[in-house]
C-alpha positions as CSV (number, residue, x, y, z in Angstrom):
1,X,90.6,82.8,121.7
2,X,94.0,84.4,121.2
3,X,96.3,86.1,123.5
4,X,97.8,89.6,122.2
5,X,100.6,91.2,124.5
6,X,102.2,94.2,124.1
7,X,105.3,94.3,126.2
8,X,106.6,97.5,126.9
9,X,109.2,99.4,129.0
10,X,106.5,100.6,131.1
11,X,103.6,98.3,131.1
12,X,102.7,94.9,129.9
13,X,99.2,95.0,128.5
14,X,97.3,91.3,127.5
15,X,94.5,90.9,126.0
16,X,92.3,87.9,125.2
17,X,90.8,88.6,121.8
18,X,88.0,87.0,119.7
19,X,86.5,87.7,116.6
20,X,88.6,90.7,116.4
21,X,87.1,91.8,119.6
22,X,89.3,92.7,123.1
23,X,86.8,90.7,125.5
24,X,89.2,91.0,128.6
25,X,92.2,93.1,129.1
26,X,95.0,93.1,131.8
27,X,97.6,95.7,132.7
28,X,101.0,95.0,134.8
29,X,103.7,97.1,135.3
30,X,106.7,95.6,133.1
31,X,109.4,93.5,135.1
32,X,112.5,96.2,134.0
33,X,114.3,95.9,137.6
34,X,114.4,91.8,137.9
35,X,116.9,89.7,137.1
36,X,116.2,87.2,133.9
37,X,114.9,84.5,135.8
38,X,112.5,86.4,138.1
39,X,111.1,88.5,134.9
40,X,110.3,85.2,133.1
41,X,109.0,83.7,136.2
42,X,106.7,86.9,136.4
43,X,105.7,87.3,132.6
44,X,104.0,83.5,132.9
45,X,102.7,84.1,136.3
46,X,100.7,87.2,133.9
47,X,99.9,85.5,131.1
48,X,98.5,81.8,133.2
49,X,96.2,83.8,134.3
50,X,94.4,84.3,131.1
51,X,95.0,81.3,128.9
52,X,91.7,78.9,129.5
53,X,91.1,75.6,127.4
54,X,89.9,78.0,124.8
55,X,93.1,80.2,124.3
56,X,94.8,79.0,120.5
57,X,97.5,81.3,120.6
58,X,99.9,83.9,121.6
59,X,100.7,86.8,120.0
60,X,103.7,89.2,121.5
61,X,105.2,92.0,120.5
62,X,108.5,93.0,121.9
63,X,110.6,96.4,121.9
64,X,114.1,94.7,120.3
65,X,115.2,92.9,117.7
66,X,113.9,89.6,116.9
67,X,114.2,86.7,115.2
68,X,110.8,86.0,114.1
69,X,112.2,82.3,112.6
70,X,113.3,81.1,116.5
71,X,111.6,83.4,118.2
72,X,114.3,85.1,120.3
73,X,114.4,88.5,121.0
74,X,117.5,90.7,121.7
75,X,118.4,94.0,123.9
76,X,114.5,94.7,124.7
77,X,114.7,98.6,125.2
78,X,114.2,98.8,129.1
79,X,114.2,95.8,131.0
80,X,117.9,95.2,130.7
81,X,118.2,91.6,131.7
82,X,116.7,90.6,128.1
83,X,120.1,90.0,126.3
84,X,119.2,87.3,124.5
85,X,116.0,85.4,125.0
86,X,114.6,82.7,123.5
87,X,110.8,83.6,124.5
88,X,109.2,81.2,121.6
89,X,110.6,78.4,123.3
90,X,109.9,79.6,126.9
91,X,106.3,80.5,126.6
92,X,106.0,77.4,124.1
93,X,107.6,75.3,126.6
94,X,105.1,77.0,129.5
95,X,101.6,76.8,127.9
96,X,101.9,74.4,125.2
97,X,100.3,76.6,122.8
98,X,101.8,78.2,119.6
99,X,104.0,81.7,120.0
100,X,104.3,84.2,117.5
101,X,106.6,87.0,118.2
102,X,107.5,90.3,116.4
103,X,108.5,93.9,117.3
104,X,106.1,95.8,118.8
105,X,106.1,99.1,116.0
106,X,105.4,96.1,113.8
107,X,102.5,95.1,115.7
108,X,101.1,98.4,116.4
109,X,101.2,98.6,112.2
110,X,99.8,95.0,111.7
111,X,96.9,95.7,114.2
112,X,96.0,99.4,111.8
113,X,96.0,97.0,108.6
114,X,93.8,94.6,110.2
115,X,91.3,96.1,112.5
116,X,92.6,100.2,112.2
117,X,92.7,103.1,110.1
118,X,94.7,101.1,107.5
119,X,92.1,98.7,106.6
120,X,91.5,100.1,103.3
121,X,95.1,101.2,102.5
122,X,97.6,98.0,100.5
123,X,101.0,100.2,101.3
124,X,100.8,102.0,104.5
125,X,103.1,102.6,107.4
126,X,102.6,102.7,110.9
127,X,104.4,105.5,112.6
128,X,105.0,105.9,116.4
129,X,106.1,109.0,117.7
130,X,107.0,108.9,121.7
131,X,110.1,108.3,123.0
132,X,111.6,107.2,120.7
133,X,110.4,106.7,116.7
134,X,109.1,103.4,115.4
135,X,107.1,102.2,112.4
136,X,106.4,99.3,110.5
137,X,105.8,98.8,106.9
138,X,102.7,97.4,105.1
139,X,103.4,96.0,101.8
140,X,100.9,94.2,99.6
141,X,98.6,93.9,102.6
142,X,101.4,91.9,104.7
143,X,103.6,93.3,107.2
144,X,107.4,93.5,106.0
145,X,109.6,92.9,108.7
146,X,112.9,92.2,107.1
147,X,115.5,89.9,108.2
148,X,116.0,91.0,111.3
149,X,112.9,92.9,112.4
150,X,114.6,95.7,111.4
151,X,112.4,97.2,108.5
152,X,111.0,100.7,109.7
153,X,113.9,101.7,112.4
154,X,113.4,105.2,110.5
155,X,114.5,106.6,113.5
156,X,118.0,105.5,113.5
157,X,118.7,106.7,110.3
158,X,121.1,110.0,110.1
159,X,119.5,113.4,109.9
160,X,121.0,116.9,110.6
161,X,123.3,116.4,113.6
162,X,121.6,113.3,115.1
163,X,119.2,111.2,113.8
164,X,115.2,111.2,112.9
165,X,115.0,110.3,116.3
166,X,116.5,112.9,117.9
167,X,114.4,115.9,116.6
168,X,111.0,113.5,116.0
169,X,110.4,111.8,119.4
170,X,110.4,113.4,122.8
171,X,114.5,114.0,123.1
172,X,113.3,117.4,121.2
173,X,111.5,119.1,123.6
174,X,114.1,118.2,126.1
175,X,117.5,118.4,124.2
176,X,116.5,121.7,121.7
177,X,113.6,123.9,124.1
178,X,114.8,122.4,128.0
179,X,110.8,121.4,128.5
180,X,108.3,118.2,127.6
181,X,106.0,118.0,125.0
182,X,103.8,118.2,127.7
183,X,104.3,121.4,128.8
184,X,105.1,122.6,125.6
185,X,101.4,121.5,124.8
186,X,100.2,123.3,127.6
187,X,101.5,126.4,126.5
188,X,100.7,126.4,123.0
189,X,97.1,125.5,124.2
190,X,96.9,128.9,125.3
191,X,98.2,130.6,122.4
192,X,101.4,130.8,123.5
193,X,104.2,132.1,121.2
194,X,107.0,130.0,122.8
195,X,104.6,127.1,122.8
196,X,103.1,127.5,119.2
197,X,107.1,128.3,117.7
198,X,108.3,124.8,119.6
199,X,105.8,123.0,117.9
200,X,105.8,124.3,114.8
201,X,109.4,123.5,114.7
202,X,108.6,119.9,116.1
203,X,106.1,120.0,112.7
204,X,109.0,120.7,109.9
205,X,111.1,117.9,111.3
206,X,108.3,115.6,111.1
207,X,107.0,116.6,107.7
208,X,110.9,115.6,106.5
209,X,111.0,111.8,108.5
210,X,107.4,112.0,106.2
211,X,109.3,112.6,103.2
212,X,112.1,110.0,103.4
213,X,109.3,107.3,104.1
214,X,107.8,108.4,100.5
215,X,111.1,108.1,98.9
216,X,111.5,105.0,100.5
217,X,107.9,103.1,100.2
218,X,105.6,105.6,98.3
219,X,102.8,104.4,100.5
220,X,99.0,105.0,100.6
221,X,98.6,105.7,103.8
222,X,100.8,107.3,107.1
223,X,99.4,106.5,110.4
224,X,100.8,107.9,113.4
225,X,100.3,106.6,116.8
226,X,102.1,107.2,120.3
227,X,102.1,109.7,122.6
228,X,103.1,112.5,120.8
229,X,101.3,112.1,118.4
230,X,98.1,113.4,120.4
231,X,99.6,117.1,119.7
232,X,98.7,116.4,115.8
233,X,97.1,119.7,115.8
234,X,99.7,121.7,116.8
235,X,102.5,120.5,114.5
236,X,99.9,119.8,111.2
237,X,101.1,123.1,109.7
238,X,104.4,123.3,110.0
239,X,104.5,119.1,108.9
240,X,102.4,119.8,105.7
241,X,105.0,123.3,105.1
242,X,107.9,121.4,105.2
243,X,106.3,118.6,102.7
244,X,106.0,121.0,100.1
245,X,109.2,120.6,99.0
246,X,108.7,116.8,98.4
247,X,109.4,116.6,94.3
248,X,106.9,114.4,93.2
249,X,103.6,115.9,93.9
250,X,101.2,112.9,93.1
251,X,102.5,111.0,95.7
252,X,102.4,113.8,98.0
253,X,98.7,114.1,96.7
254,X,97.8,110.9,97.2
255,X,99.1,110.2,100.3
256,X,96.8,109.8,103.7
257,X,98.0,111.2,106.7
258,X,95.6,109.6,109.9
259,X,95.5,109.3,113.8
260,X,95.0,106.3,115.6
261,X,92.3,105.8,117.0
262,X,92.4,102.8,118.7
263,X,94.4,103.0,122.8
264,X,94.6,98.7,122.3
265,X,96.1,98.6,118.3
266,X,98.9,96.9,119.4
267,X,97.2,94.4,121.4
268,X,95.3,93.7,118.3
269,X,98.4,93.6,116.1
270,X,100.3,91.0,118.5
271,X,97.1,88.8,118.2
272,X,97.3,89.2,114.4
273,X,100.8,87.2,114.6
274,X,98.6,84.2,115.6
């Protein structure tokens, strides 16, 4: 049996996994107002809970930077006291048991290759659209992570006035149309014209992050995950309108544009470190 967390800003969710299978599955709320010691303390407290004779493993994923070779992690997005960390070494150190650690986009595009919508696909990308953009890249059937983690921070790179992130995650709705995706849902639900125009908007900017990844990877397959991504049908039009303009067609052809489908992919990716 192997343990797959994902930790995020929000929530911690673990899951003891066999055979590919989620057979038990814990949610805590993540430890962003403690102090370092006091978030550790609380992260084992969690995770001794579920490991049993039987566990092999740990699999996490982490919202920073990492050094997959020592297993530290660096500036985890929302629980500021997580500098520097050397979690291999802590939860090594706690449960005797080995520790695998990598970004958490990376996992959530690790668990699609294995066990997702990606199984069939050898170059794919994993793309999460929420708060913030994240992805991770599939090459050859093995997940690229680059020296530093890094590979797949599409949404730091430059674009108009900002970057990708700025106009493909939820900062649009708030910084461009002074509403949520939420609401902007809820509008365009209803035929809205406000609602539909947002989104359709929302739509082109996606369809050109989509067109930097081809330039970039070429790959079989685009799945998109995350919360926003649950509004695929109201920005698929203007997406595929503003991917017209991509230059090579076959690539554009062949490409595969899916949804996960799977709430607990990045549970499943985490394990997949192991």
């Amino acid at each position: 049996m192997i343990l797959g967390i994902d930790l995020g800003g929000t929530n911690i969710r673990i899951g003891q996994i066999e055979n590919g299978q989620i057979i038990h599955k814990v949610n805590a709320h993540s430890p962003s107002d403690m102090n370092l010691d006091e978030s550790l303390a609380y992260l084992k407290s969690i995770i001794g809970t579920l490991v049993t004779e039987n566990t092999t493993g740990i699999g996490i994923g982490v919202p920073s930077v990492v050094d997959i070779e020592r297993g530290i992690v660096y500036d985890v997005a929302n629980i500021p006291a997580w500098k520097e960390v050397h979690l291999h070494d802590i939860l090594q150190d706690a449960f005797g048991l080995p520790v695998y650690i990598n970004n958490d986009s990376n996992c959530f595009a690790l668990g699609e290759k294995r066990f997702g919508e990606g199984i069939h696909f050898r170059n794919m990308i994993g793309l999460t659209l929420g708060t913030g953009v994240g992805a991770g890249v599939i090459i050859n059937n093995e997940l690229y992570s680059g020296s530093n983690t890094g590979a797949g921070e599409f949404g730091c790179i430059p674009y108009l006035k900002a970057t990708y992130e700025h106009y493909c995650g939820s900062e649009f709705f708030s910084a461009f149309h002074q509403t949520t995706g939420k609401e902007a849902a809820k509008k365009a639900a209803t035929g809205d014209t406000e609602g539909l125009k947002i989104w359709d908007e929302f739509g082109v900017h996606i369809g050109q992050l989509i067109q930097s990844l081809l330039f970039a990877y070429d790959p079989d397959a685009i799945i998109l995950g995350g919360g926003i991504a649950e509004a695929y049908s109201l920005f698929t039009k203007g997406m595929k309108r503003s991917m017209l303009s991509f230059p090579y067609q076959k690539s554009l052809q062949n490409l595969q544009i899916r949804l996960s489908k799977n709430p607990n992919i990045a549970i499943l990716g985490a394990a997949a470190l192991v």
